[in-house]
Phi, psi and omega in degrees: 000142179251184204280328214267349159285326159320274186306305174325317184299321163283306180302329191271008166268348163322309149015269189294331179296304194316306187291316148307296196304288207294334170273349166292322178291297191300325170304291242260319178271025171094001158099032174252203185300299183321142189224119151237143183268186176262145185083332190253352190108187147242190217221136168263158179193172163263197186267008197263344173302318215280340186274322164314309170294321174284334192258007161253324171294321187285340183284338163286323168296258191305011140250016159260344177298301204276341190271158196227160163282136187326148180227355170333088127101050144243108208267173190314316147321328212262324185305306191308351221224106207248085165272133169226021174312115142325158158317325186277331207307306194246020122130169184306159158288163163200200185284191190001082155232176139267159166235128168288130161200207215213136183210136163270354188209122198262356160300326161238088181283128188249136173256011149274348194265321220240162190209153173274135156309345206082356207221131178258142188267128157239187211296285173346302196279314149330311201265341146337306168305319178280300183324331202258192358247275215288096180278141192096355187273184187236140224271144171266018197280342206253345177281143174250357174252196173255337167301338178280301182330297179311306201296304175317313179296323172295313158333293181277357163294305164335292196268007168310294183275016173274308159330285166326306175303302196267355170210052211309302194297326188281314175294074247166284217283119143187044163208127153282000190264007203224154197241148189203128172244133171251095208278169193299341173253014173264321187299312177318283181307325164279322151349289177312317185331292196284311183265018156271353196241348173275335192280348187259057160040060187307211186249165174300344194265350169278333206274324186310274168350300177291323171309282186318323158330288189317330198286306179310323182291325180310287190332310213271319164301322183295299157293336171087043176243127218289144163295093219225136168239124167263132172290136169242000000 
């Protein structure tokens, strides 16, 4: 509900109080031209004031009924969805993240129109995210020549761009170190992405990941603003 239905919903129950009083003044005073209300005296007035007050409550109840939030360059998903996350909600920044922020123009950073999000991709959130998708890969912790190293890399490069294929915008994402902008059917398109992979019930540290995405794609569709990742 927005503000301005919010208040119609308070005129009409004020309305509705008057028009109770006034019809209670007019019953007590014997159905004549005289209205007395209770507590206030009387007042004179007819029954046709009583049709009146009624035929503004309604018209105010059905135009807090009819009225809606603005939807300019929202798409159906993004309404269903009541963000009230704080700044802090997905938890602090440091160094080697990405940073989100909102640009209308990512060539020309304006600081009245565009704003930082608050909220950082790290390294962690990247590979959480592949891990719940990319089954197989393989760990470098435990190899010891260098020839393993290489067969491993090449292997996980391999079911990577397998990732990629099937998740082209997430796959996108996969240096923090690297800066990436997203226009609005691009934005759109990692949105999908991010809630086909929330619907399939990741672990927390996939599930953490995919919010901030999401949360970030809202934002930047509600304004109608490029998606900007920065390296720091």
């Amino acid at each position: 509900m927005n503000i301005i239905s919010s208040i119609l919903i308070l005129i009409a129950i004020i309305l509705s109080f008057i028009t109770l009083l006034v019809l209670i003044g007019w019953l007590r005073g014997g159905g004549g031209t005289s209205i007395v209300l209770p507590g206030l005296g009387l007042i004179i007035s007819t029954p046709a004031l009583i049709v009146l007050f009624l035929i503004l409550n309604i018209v105010v109840v059905i135009a807090a009924a009819i009225t809606k939030p603005r939807r300019e360059f929202v798409n159906k998903t993004t309404l269903k969805r009541n963000f009230k996350y704080s700044n802090n909600i997905f938890g602090g920044c440091g160094n080697g993240v990405l940073d989100l922020s909102l640009a209308k123009d990512p060539n020309n950073y304006n600081t009245d129109a565009d704003r930082g999000l608050e909220i950082c991709i790290t390294d962690s959130d990247l590979t959480a995210v592949q891990d719940f998708v990319i089954l197989g890969r393989i760990k470098y912790e435990n190899l010891k020549s260098n020839e393993e190293f290489q067969k491993a890399a090449e292997h996980n490069r391999k079911i990577f761009q397998n990732f990629a294929s099937e998740y082209p915008m997430l796959g996108r994402i996969d240096d923090i170190y690297q800066d990436y902008v997203f226009d609005f059917e691009e934005i759109q398109k990692l949105l999908d992405e991010c809630l086909k992979l929330q619907s399939q019930k990741p672990n927390a540290a996939a599930d953490l990941a995919l919010r901030k995405l999401i949360y970030a794609c809202d934002e930047a569709l509600k304004e109608n603003s490029y998606l900007v990742f920065s390296g720091d």
